[in-house]
N, C-alpha and C positions, 0 to 999 in steps of 0.2 A: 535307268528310270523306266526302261520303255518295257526293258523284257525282265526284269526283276523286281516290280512294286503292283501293289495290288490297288484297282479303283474304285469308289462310288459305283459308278457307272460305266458301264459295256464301250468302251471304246467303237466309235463309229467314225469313219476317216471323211465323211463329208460334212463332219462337225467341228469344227476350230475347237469349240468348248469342252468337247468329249476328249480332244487329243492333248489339250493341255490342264486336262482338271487336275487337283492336286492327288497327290499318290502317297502310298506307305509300302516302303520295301518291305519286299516279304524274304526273311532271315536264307530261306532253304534256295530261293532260286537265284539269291545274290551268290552264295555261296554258288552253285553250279555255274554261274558267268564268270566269277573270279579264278576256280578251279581252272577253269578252261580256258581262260586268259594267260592263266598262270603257268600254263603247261606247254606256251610259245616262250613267257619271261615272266619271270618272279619279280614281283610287286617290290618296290624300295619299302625301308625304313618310311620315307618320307612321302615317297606316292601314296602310301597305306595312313598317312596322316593327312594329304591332300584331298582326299576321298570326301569328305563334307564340302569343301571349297567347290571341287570340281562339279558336284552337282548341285552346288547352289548356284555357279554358274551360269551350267543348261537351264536351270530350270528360271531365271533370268531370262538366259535369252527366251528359251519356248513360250515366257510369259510375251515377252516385247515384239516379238516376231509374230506371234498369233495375234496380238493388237492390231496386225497394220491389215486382217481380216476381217474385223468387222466395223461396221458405219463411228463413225468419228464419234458421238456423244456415248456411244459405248465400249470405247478404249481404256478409260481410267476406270469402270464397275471390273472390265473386263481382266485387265492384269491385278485386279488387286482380290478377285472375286477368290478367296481359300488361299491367297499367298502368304501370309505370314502364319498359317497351318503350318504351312513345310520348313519356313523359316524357322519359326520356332524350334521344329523339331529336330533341323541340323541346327541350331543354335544350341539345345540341352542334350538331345542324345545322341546325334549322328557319332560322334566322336569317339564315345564307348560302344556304339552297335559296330561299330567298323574295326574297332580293337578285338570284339570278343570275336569276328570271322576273321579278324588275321588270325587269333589264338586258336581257334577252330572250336569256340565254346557256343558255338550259333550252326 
């Protein structure tokens, strides 16, 4: 999520908000982290199916974890501010975007 998706906005590390906005992977540099992952050990069957869980995860926690950064009346604007953005988008197409970089059609 960190080094393979593209954001809104310029990532700026003394911003909570900036480091946990929401993101869209971008096809080419997923592939060059997998590649490179891949080339210590090859992805399973099933790790290559986990890949939406796994970063719906992170992206879980980076929500809840960034929460406990800023002032208390803005925790619930805060984790929900573009979450179900990314939800959605591993809900409908994580699934096929992650098939077509195993098959190498991305």
């Amino acid at each position: 999520m960190f080094f393979a998706a593209d954001r809104e906005r310029p990532i700026d590390p003394d911003d909570i908000r900036s480091l946990t906005q929401p993101f869209t992977l971008d096809p080419p540099r997923c592939r060059h982290v997998l590649d490179g992952y891949q080339q210590i050990a090859s992805l399973t069957g099933a790790e290559w199916e986990a890949m939406p869980w796994l970063i719906r995860s992170q992206w879980l926690q980076i929500r809840l974890r960034g929460s406990r950064k800023v002032p208390p009346e803005q925790k619930l604007a805060f984790v929900f501010d573009g979450f179900f953005q990314v939800v959605r988008w591993l809900d409908e197409q994580a699934p096929a975007f992650f098939e077509r970089l195993r098959s190498r059609q991305l």
